[in-house]
C-alpha positions as CSV (number, residue, x, y, z in Angstrom):
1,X,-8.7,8.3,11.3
2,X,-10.3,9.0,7.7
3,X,-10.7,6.0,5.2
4,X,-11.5,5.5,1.9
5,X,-11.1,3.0,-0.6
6,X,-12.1,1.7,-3.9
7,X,-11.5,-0.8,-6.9
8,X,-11.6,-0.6,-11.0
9,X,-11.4,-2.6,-13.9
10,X,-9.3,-1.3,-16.3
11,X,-9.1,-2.1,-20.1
12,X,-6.9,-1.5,-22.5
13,X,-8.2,-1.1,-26.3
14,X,-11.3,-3.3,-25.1
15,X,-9.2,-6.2,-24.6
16,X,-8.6,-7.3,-20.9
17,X,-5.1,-5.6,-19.5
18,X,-4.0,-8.7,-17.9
19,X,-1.6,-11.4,-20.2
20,X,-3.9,-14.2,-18.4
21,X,-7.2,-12.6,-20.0
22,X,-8.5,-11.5,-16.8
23,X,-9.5,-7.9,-16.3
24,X,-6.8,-5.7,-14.4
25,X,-7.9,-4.7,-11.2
26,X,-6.3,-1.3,-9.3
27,X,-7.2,-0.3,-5.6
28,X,-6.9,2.9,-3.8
29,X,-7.3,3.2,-0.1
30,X,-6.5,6.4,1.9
31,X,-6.0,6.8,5.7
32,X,-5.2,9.7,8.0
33,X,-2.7,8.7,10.6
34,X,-1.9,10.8,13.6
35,X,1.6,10.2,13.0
36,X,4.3,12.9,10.8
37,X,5.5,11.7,7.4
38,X,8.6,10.9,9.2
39,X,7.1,8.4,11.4
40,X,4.8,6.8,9.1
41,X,7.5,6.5,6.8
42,X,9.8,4.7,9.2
43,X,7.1,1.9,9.5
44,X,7.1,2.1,5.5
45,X,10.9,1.8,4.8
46,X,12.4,0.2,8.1
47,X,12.4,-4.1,7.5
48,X,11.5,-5.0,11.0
49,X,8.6,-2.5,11.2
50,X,7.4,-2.9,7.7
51,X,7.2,-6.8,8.9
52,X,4.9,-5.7,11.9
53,X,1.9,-4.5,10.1
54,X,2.5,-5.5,6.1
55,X,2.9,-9.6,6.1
56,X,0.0,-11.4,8.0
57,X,0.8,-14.8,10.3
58,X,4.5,-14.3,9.2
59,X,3.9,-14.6,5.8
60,X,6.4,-12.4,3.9
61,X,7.1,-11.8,0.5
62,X,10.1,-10.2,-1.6
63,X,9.5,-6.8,-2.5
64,X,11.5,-4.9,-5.6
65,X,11.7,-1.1,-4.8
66,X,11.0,0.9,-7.8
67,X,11.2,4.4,-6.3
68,X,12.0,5.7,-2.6
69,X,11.8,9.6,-1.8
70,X,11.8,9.8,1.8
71,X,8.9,10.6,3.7
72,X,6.6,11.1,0.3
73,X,6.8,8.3,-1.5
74,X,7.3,4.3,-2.0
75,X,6.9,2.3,-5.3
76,X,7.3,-1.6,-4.9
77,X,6.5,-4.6,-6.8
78,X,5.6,-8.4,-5.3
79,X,4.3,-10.8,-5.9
80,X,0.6,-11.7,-3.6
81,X,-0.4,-15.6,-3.8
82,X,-3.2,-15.6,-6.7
83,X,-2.4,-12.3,-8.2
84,X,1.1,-12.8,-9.9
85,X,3.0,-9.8,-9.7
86,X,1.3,-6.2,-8.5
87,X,3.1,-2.8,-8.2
88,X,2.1,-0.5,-4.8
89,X,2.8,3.0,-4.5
90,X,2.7,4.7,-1.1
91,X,2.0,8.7,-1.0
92,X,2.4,10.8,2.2
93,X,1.2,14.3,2.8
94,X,1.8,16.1,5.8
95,X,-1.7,17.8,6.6
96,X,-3.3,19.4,10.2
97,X,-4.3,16.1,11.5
98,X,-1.2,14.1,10.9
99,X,-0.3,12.4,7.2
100,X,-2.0,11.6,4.8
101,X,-1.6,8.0,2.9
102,X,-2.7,7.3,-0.2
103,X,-2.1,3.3,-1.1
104,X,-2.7,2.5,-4.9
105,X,-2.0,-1.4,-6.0
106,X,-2.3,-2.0,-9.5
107,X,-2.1,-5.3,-11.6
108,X,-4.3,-7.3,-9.3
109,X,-7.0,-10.1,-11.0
110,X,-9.2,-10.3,-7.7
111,X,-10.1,-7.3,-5.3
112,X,-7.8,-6.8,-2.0
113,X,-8.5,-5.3,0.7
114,X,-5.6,-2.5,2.4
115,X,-8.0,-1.9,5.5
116,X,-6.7,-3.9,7.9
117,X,-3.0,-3.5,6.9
118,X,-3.2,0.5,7.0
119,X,-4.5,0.1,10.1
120,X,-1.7,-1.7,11.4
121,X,0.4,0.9,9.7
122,X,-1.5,3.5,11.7
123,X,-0.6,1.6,14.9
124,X,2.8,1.0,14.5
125,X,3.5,4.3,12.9
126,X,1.7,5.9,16.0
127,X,3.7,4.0,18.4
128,X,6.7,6.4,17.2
129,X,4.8,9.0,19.6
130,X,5.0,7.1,22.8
């Protein structure tokens, strides 16, 4: 499994880009999964496996769905406790190894961390294979 992740600060004009005057955060984290597209995206886009690995201790949230094109892509908006709204967009890519996804949350005023929740992808989008 390949990782990678990171955070900026974006500005817009030199002013913060956040209404609340707090600079607007965006991470990107990346994972290979040994899964296909269409099993990674099942754990992406079916409720009761998206519950699994996205919402820790139970705790869920409502999610808007801006775009769904199956097995490449996902655009949501929710709302994460201290962050007011965020949007997240989900890329696949079928490579050698498995898929490829990219994660890219935007709109946040503190850094998050996707690690442990694209792990938990990786495991429920793996179990697919048993």
């Amino acid at each position: 499994m390949q990782r990678s992740e990171s955070a900026t600060i974006g500005l817009r004009n030199g002013q913060p880009a956040s209404p609340e005057g707090a600079p607007e955060m965006k991470v990107e984290r990346e994972i290979t999964i040994e899964a296909t597209p269409g099993e990674v995206w099942e754990a992406l886009s079916e409720p009761a496996l998206l519950r699994d690995w996205l919402f820790e201790d139970g705790d869920e949230r409502e999610l808007e769905v801006d775009e769904a094109e199956e097995e490449q892509r996902l655009a949501f908006r929710w709302h994460r406790e201290g962050q007011g709204e965020t949007s997240v967009v989900f890329t696949l890519e079928a490579v050698p190894t498995g898929t490829r996804v990219l994660v890219v949350e935007r709109g946040l005023r503190v850094p998050v961390t996707w690690g442990p929740a694209l792990n938990a992808l990786a495991s429920v989008s793996s179990m697919a294979l048993a």
